[in-house]
Every structure is written in structure tokens, then in C-alpha cells.
C-alpha positions in Angstrom: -35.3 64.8 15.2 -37.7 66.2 18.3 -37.4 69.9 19.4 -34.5 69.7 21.5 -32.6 68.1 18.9 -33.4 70.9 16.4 -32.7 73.6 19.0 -29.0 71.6 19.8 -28.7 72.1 16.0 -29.4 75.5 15.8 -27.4 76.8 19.3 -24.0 74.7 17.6 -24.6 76.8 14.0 -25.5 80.5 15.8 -22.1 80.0 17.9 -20.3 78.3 14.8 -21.3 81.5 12.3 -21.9 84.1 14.7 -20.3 83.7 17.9 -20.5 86.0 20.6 -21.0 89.6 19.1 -20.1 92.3 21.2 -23.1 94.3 20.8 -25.3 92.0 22.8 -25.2 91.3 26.2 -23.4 88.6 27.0 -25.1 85.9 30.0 -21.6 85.6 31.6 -21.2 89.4 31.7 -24.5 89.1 34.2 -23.5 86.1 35.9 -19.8 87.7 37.3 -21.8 90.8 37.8 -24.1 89.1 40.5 -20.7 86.6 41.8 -18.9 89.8 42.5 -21.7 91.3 44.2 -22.1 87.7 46.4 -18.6 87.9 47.2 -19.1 91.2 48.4 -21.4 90.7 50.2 -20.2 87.6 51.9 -16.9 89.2 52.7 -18.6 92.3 54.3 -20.8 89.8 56.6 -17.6 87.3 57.4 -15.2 89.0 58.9 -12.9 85.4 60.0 -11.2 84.0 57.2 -11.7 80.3 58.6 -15.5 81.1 58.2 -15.4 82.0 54.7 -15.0 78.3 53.6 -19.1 78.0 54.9 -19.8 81.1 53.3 -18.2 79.4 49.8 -21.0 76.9 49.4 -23.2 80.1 48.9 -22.0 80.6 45.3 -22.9 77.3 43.9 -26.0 77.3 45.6 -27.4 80.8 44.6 -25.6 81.6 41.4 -25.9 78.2 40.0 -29.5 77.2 40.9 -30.2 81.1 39.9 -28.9 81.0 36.5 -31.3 77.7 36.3 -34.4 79.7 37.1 -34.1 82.7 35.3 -33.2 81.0 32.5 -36.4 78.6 32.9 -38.5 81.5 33.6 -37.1 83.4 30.6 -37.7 80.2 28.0 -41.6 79.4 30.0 -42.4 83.2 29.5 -41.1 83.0 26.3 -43.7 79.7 25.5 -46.6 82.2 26.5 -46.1 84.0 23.7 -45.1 82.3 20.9 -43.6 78.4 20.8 -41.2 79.8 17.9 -40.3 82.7 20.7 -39.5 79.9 22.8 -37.6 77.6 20.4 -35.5 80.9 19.2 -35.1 81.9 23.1 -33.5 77.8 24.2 -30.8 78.2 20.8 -30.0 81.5 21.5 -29.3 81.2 25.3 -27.6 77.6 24.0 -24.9 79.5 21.9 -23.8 81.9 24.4 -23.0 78.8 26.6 -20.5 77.2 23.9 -17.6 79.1 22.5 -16.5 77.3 19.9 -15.8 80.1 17.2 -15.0 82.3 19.9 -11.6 79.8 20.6 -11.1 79.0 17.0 -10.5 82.9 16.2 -8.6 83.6 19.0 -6.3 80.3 18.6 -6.2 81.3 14.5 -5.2 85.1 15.6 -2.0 84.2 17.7 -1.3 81.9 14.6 -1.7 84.3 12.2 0.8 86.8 14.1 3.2 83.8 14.4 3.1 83.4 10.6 3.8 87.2 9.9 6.5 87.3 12.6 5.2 89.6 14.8 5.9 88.1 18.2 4.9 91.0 19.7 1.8 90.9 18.7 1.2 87.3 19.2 2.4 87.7 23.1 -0.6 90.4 23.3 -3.4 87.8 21.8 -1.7 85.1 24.0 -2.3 87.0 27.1 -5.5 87.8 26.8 -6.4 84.4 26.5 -4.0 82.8 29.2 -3.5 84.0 33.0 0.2 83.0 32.6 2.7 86.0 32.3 3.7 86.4 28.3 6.0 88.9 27.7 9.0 86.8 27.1 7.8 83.8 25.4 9.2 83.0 22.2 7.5 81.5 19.4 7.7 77.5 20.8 6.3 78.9 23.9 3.3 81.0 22.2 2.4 78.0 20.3 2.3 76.2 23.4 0.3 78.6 25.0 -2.5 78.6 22.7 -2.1 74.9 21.6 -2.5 74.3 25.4 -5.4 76.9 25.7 -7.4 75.5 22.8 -6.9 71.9 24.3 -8.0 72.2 27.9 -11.1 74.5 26.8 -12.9 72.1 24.5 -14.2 70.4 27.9 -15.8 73.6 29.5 -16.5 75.5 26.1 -17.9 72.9 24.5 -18.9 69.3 25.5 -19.7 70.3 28.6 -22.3 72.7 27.7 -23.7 70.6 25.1 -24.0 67.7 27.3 -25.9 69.6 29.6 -27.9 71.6 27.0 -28.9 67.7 25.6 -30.1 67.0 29.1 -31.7 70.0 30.3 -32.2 72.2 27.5 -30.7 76.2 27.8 -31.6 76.5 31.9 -29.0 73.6 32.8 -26.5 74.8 30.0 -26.8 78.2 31.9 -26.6 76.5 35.1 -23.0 74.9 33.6 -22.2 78.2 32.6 -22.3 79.5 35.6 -20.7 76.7 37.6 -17.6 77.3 34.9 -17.5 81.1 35.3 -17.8 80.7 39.1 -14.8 78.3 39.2 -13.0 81.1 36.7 -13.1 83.6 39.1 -13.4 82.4 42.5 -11.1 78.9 42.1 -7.8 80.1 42.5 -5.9 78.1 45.3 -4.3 81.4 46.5 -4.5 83.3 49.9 -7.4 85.2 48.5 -9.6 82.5 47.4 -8.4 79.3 49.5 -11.4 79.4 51.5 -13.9 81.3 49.9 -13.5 79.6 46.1 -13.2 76.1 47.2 -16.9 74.9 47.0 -17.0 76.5 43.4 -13.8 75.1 42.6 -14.8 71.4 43.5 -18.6 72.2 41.8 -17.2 72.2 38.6 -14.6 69.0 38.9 -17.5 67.3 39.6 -19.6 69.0 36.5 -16.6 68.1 34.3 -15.9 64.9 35.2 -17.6 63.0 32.5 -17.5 65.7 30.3 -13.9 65.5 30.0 -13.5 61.9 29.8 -16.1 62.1 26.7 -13.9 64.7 25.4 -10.8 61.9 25.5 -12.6 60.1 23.2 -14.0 62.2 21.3 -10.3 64.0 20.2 -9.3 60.3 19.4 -12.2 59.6 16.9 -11.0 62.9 16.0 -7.5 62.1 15.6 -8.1 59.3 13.6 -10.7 61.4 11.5 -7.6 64.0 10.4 -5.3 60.8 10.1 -3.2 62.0 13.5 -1.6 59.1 15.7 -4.5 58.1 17.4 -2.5 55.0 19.2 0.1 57.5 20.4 -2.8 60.2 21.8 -4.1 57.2 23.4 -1.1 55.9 25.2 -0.2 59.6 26.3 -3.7 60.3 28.0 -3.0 56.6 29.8 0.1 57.6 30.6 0.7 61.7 31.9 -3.6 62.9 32.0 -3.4 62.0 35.4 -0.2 64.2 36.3 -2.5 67.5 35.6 -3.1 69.3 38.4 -6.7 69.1 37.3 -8.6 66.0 37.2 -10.2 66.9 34.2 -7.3 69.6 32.3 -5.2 66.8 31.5 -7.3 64.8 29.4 -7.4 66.8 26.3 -4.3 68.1 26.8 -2.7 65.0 26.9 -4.9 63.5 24.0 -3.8 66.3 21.4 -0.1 66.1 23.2 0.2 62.6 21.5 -2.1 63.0 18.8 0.6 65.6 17.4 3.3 64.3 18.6 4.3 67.2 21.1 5.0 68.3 24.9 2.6 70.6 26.6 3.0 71.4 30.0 6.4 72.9 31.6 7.6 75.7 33.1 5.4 79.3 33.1 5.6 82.1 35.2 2.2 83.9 37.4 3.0 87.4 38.0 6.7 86.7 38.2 6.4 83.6 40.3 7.5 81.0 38.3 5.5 77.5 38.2 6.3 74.0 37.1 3.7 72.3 35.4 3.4 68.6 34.1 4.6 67.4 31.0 2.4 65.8 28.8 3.9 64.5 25.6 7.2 63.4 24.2 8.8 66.4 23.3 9.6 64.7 19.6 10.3 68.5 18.4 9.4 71.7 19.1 5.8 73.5 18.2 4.8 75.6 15.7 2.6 77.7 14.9 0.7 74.7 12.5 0.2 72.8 15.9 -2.5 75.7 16.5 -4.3 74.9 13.5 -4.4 71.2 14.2 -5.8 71.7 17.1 -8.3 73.7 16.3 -9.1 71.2 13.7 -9.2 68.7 16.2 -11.5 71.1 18.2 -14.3 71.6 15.3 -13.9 67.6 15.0 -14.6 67.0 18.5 -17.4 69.5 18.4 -19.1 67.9 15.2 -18.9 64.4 17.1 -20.2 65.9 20.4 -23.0 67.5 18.6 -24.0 63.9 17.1 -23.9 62.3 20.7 -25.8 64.7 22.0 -28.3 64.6 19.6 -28.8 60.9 20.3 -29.1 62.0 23.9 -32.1 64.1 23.3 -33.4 61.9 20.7 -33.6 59.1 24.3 -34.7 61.2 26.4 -37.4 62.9 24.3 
């Protein structure tokens, strides 16, 4: 394997053992830091709300190409120095980009309060990790909650970053990283951010396109892997992906709907207002709290096989 292939390696194990400790500074933490201050600014200088839709484009421009050049200043500095400096720079940046411990645990946590029979406290790890309103789900619709979560996050906490990590090492993961947190925060299709969050909103459809169609396929290897129905996950994605608001949510959604034979999707309620989404699935019984662990085991296989393609991608292009 070249360098980038050994610093893929090492960015998938520091995320997979350590995660995202609280005692270091997280990159995102910096990134909403300067996007809030942007916003500010921007909405101090544009005063029309019809001209805040020009003043949108701002945030993938700056933010994104930003996060790009620190980050490529930060790993050249560190080459000055030491090539090891620079090697342990790239994996570390690398792993803040991918989350996938970071979702395991918090999927694993709602389970674990599920199992106990603490709803309660299941709601509390639900919401924290969902911007739907929790207090009154039961346990079919915590489950779905976190099966749901798990699902659709696999494309922007995972194979997206490593795709773009394979490509352009820890400056165009960043750069993803950015484009993701910008759409978490700005892309809301409400009155507040109709204007000013489109561009960002539409940035990262496009970043995720192929991303999320790779991460299809990658939960039906997957599937078939953990002996799941992989010709039901198939016919499901072919079927209701497309009926997801998001051009790219649906996809894994739909691929571990079928692959464990559930519904996602449904009714859930935004600050009291209620809001129908798609169905994905045949609702062939209802979930439990097991469905959380299978797809987190469907996650960790997804990631394993992403890790492999993306190793053959910096193998090609090295």
C-alpha cells in the first residue's frame, strides 16, 4: 500500500477505537464557529430577504474552499518538520471527518435503554441525536428513530468522507466536512433559512450524490455478508429511495428498510408541527430494539467495504 492508503488505514482505526474525545478540539466545533459568524455577518450587510439567496453562495465558497486551505497548510507545515508529523497530522484530521464509533455508541445507548426499559431515558438519547420532537414516542417509534438515524448517516459520516479523503487526502475530507456541517445548520427549508441556506443545501446533494448511491451497494454486500435479504433491500431501494425527500437520504434508508424487513419513514412531529414522511419498507412487523443492532452491524459492514474501495482508489491514483 502507498502513503495515502496507510494514512486511510490509520484515520478508519483512530475513529473506530477512539472516536471523538471530548477533550480535544473538535474541527466541526471551528467550522460552525466561523459559519455562524458568516451568517452574521451576511445578515447585518443584507438587510432584503430576496437578496439573501446571493449572499447564500458565500458559505460554500468561503467555508468550504477555507476548510480546504487550512487544512492543506496545516498538513504542508506539518511536512516541514517531520514527514511522520505529516502522516500523523492527514489520519488524525481524517478521523474527526468520519464518525463511525461516534454513531455506533449513540445507536447502542438508545438500545441499551430500550433493553432495560427505561423509555425515558431512551427518549433523552433519541433527541439528542434526531431534530424530531421525542417526548412521546414509544418503544417502535425510538427504534425507528435511531434505526432511521443510523441508516441515513452512513452516507455523510462515513463513505462520503472516505471517498473524499481517498481522493484528496485530509484537506478535501475537511472540505466534505464542512460542506456537511454547512448543510446541518443552514439547510432547513424554513422561513429562516429558505434563502440564505439554499446554495449550502444544494452543495451537499451534489457532494453526496455518488456517495450515497455507493453506500446502496455497499449495505447490500453488507446484507448478504450478515445473511439479511439482500433481494428484498434491493427491490425496496428500487422501489420507495426515490420517495425521500432527499435525493440521497433514501438510499440507505430504504436498503436496510428491506434488508430487515421493516418500515421507516411515517409520521413525526417538529416542534409540535406534525410531518408526514415517506414510507420505505413493508411494515412486515413492528421494530425493536434488535433492529438497532443490525444496523449498526450493517454500518461497520458498510464501513469495512468502503474502507477496501477506497483503498483501491488511492492505490490508482497514487
Amino acid at each position: 500500500m502507498n502513503e495515502a492508503a496507510w494514512v486511510l488505514v490509520t484515520a478508519y482505526l483512530i475513529d473506530r477505537v477512539v472516536g471523538d474525545p471530548r477533550s480535544l478540539p473538535h474541527p466541526v466545533v471551528i467550522i460552525g464557529w466561523w459559519i455562524s459568524r458568516l451568517e452574521w455577518l451576511i445578515r447585518t450587510c443584507v438587510k432584503q430577504e430576496k437578496h439573501l439567496k446571493a449572499g447564500g453562495v458565500l458559505f460554500p465558497l468561503l467555508i468550504v474552499a477555507g476548510s480546504y486551505a487550512v487544512v492543506w497548510l496545516i498538513i504542508w507545515a506539518g511536512a516541514l518538520v517531520s514527514p511522520w508529523l505529516s502522516f500523523a497530522l492527514s489520519a488524525w484530521l481524517i478521523s474527526t471527518t468520519i464518525a463511525t464509533k461516534g454513531l455506533a455508541d449513540a445507536g447502542l445507548e438508545i438500545m441499551r435503554h430500550l433493553q432495560a426499559g427505561d423509555i425515558p431515558a431512551a427518549r433523552r438519547s433519541l433527541s439528542m441525536v434526531v431534530g424530531r420532537d421525542t417526548e412521546h414516542l414509544d418503544e417502535a417509534e425510538i427504534c425507528r428513530g435511531a434505526v432511521e438515524t443510523v441508516a441515513e448517516n452512513i452516507v455523510d459520516a462515513i463513505v462520503s468522507p472516505l471517498i473524499y479523503a481517498a481522493i484528496g487526502g485530509a484537506p478535501l475530507a475537511m472540505a466534505y466536512r464542512a460542506t456537511n456541517t454547512l448543510d446541518s445548520m443552514l439547510g432547513y427549508k424554513n422561513e429562516k433559512y429558505r434563502n440564505l441556506g439554499w446554495a449550502s443545501a444544494r452543495f451537499d446533494d451534489v457532494a453526496n450524490y455518488i456517495p450515497a448511491r455507493l453506500t446502496a451497494l455497499l449495505l447490500l454486500a453488507a446484507s448478504w455478508l450478515l445473511r439479511l435479504d439482500v433481494r428484498q433491500s434491493w427491490q425496496i431501494i428500487r422501489r420507495d429511495a426515490h420517495l425521500h425527500p432527499s435525493p440521497n437520504s433514501g438510499l440507505p434508508e430504504a436498503a436496510v428498510a428491506g434488508a430487515l424487513g421493516v418500515q421507516l419513514g411515517g409520521l413525526n412531529t417538529y416542534q409540535g408541527v406534525p410531518s408526514e414522511r415517506a414510507r420505505l419498507g413493508d411494515a412486515r412487523r413492528p421494530l425493536r430494539p434488535e433492529d438497532i443492532r443490525m444496523t449498526v452491524r450493517l454500518m461497520y459492514g458498510a464501513s469495512l467495504l468502503c474502507l477496501l474501495v477506497c483503498l483501491g482508489i488511492a492505490a490508482w491514483l497514487g
